[in-house]
C-alpha positions in Angstrom: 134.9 37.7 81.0 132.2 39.3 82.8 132.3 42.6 84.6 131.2 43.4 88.1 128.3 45.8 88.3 128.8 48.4 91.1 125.7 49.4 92.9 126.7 53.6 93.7 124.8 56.2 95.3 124.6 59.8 93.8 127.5 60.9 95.8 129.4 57.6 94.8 128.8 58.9 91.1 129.2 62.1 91.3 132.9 61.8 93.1 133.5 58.7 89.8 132.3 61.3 86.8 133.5 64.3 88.2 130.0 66.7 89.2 128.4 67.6 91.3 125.9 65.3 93.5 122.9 67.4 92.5 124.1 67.2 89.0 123.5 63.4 89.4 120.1 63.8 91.3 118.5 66.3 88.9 120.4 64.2 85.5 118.7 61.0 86.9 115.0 62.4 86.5 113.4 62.1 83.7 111.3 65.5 84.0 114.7 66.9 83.7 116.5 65.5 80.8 115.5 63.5 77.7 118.4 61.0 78.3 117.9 60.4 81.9 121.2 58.6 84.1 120.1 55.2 84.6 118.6 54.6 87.9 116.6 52.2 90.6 114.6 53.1 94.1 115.8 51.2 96.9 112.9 52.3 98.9 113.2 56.2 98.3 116.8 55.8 97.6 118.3 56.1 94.1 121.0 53.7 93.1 122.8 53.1 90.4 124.5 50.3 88.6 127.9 51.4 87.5 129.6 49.0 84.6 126.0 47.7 84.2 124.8 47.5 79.8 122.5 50.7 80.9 125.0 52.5 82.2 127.5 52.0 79.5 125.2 52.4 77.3 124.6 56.3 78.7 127.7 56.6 79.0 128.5 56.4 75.6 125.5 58.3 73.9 127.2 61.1 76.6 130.3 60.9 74.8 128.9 60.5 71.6 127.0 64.0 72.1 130.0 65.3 73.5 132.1 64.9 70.6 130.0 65.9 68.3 128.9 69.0 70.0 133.0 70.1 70.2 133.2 68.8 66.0 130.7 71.3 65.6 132.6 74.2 67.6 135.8 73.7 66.3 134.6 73.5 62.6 132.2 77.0 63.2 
């Protein structure tokens, strides 16, 4: 079964993960982080394409870092 991809602004994502909207905006650009949130222009719009393979896919190299950055701090 296939899922339906959301298309989500940066407020829409921001209220879905929990952060800020300029966390979103500034996580999106790739100047700004070497694992950039997936993202499309709309015009000058960005949009974003929740439960889409990208997404998921940041998703879980998120968590992946995650966990092993709090391995690390419980083990220090």
């Amino acid at each position: 079964m296939s899922h339906a991809i959301e298309i989500s602004d940066a407020a829409e994502m921001a209220a879905r993960l929990r952060v800020k909207e300029s966390w979103i905006v500034e996580e999106s650009k790739p100047s700004r982080s070497s694992d950039p949130i997936p993202v499309f222009l709309l015009g000058k719009h960005r949009r974003y394409r929740w439960g889409s393979p990208e997404m998921n896919a940041w998703l879980s190299r998120r968590v992946a870092a995650s966990s092993a950055y709090n391995d690390r701090r419980t083990r220090g």
